[in-house]
N, C-alpha and C positions, 0 to 999 in steps of 0.2 A: 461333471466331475466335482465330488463333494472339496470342500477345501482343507487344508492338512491342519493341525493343532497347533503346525508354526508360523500360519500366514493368520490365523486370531491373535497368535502373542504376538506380531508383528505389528499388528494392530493394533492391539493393546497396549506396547509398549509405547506406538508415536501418541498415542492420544492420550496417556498419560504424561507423557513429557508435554503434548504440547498445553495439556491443564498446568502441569506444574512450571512451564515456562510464563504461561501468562500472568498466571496468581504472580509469579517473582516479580515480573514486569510491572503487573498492579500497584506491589508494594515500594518499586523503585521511582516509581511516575509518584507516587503520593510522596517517598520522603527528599525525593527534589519538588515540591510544591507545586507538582500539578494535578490535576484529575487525569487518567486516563485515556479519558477520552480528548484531553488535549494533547497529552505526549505525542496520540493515533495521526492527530491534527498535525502538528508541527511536525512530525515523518511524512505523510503522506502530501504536507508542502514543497521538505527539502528533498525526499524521495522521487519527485516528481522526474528530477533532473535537469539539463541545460535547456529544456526546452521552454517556450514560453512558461514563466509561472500558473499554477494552474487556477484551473476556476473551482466554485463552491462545486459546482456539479462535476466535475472532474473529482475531488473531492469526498461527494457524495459516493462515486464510484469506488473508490479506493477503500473507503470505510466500509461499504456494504449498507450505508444510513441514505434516506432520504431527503435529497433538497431540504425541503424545510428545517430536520434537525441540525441538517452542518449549518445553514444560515444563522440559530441559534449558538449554536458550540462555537460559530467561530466569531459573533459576538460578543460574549462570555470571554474567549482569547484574545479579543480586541483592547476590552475594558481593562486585561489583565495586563497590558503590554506586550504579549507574544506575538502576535499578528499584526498585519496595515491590509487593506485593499486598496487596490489602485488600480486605476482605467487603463485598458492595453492602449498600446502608442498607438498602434496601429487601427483597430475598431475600437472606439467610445464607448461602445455599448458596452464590452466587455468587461467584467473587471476580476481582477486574476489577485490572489492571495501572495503573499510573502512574509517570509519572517522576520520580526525585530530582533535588534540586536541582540536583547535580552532571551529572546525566543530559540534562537540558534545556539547561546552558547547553552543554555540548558538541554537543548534533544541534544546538542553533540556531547555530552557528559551521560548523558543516557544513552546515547548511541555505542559508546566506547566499552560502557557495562553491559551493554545487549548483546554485544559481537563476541566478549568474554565468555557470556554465558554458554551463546551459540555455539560454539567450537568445545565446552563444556559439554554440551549437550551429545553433542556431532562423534566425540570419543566414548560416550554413555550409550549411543543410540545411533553407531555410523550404518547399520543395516533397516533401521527404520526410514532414514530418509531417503534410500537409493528410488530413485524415479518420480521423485517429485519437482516439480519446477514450477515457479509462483507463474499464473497466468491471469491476466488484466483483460473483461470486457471491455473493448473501445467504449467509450463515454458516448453515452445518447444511446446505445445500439442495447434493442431487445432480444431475448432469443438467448440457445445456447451458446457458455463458451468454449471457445478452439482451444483445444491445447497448444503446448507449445510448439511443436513441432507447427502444427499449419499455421500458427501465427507467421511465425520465419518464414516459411516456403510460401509463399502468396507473396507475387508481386517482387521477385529475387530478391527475396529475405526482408522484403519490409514489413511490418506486421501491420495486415488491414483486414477492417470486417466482409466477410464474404458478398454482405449489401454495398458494401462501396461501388461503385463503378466506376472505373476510371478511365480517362481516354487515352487510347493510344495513337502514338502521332504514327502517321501512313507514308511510308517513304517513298 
């Protein structure tokens, strides 16, 4: 069944908003003094959430960049004051990213203008977004990703890659 002339402006419309969201976002990251590409950084830090901070490759995941670039970019962040790395408590080997002080209170200044926008956006274009929900490949795991829906449902609503295996205790 061919597609109708309002599921292309549909189209049309998110992917113009989501150009002219970023272009805004580019220029809000540049005139609070950062590159872009570290605004992406210090979100995808404090984004992470309560769970352990996360790793470069954690990181790497979220940006959609390879190990190696975030390793640089979050050098670059380091140098600038935004970021620390520090060894998990728990594994040594580890070592998981966090924000400086300096680093926090700038995304949240950029955060508070990005949320503004968004709900800007959201009353411009409340019929482009309907059925979208941001979905995260588990870090390490190749292959396609689930949506949202099977992320939840796997595992009574915890979200794991379909290669996980996990054991179930035998009563």
């Amino acid at each position: 069944m061919p597609l109708s002339n309002a599921s292309y402006a549909r189209l049309l419309a998110l992917r113009t908003g989501l150009r002219h969201f970023e272009r805004w976002s580019e220029r809000q990251a540049r005139a609070a003094g950062l590159t872009p590409a570290q605004h992406q950084l210090l979100l995808a830090i404090r984004g992470h959430g309560d769970r352990p901070a996360p790793t470069i490759g954690e990181v790497a995941d979220y940006l959609l960049l390879r190990h190696h670039s975030v390793v640089g970019l979050v050098d670059r962040a380091e140098a600038a004051g935004l970021v620390y790395r520090a060894r998990d408590s728990f594994d040594h080997r580890i070592v998981r990213l966090h924000l400086t002080e300096a680093g926090a209170l700038r995304l949240e200044a950029l955060s508070a203008l990005h949320l503004e926008e968004l709900d800007r956006l959201a009353l411009e274009l409340p019929d482009a977004w309907t059925g979208l929900a941001p979905v995260q490949r588990p870090h390490g795991f190749a292959g396609p990703v689930a949506d949202a829906d099977q992320l939840g449902a796997r595992q009574g609503g915890a979200a794991q890659h379909p290669k996980v295996a996990t054991k179930q205790k035998v009563k």
